[in-house]
GUSELO-465657 format. One record per residue (C-alpha): residue number from 1; x negated, y negated, z. Coordinates in pm, whole numbers, plus 50000, padded with zeros to 5 digits. Layout:
<pts>
num  x  y  z
NUM  X  Y  Z
...
</pts>
This chain:
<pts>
num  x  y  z
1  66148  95218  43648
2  65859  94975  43629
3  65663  95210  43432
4  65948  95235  43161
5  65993  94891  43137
6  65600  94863  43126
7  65657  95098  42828
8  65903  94904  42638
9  65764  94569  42622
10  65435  94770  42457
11  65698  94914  42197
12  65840  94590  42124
13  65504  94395  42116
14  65386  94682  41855
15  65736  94646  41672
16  65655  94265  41629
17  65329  94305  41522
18  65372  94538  41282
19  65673  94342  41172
20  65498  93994  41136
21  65185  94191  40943
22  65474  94381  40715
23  65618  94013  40627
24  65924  94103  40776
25  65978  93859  41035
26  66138  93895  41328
27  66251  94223  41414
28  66465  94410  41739
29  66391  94720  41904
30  66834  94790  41851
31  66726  94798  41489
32  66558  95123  41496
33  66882  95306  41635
34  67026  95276  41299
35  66701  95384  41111
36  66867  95725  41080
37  67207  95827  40966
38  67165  96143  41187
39  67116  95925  41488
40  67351  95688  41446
41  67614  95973  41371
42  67543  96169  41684
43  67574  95855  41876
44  67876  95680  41766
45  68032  95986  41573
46  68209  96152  41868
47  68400  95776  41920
48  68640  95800  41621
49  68919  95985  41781
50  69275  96111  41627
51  69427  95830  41742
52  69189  95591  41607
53  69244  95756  41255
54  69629  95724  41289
55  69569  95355  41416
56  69350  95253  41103
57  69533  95456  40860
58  69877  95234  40962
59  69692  94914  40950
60  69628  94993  40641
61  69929  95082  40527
62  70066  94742  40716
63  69799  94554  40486
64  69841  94680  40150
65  70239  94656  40183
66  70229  94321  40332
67  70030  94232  40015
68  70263  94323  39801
69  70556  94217  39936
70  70332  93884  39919
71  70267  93913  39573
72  70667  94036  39496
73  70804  93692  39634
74  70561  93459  39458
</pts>
């Protein structure tokens, strides 16, 4: 595990230099996961569930009516 960690900090040293000479400014290695569409799909993707969907889709529902039952009473 040394070795990896050894690994990383040369990643994120190069990251920062390349970022300071880009003009950038600071910049995190957690940045780079989301780089891709493709990558951040196959990681977080698989998370939305059925449930989830049904969850969102009656907040939403909640939302909009409560605003305007909000706007019907003013």
């Amino acid at each position: 595990m040394p070795q990896l960690r050894s690994h990383a900090n040369h990643y994120e040293r190069q990251l920062k230099a390349a970022a300071n000479r880009a003009g950038i400014g600071h910049i995190g290695t957690h940045a780079m996961r989301h780089t891709d569409i493709r990558t951040t799909l196959n990681i977080y993707g698989d998370v939305v569930t059925d449930e989830m969907l049904e969850a969102h889709s009656k907040v939403v529902g909640l939302a909009l009516n409560g605003a305007q039952t909000e706007r019907k009473s003013s």
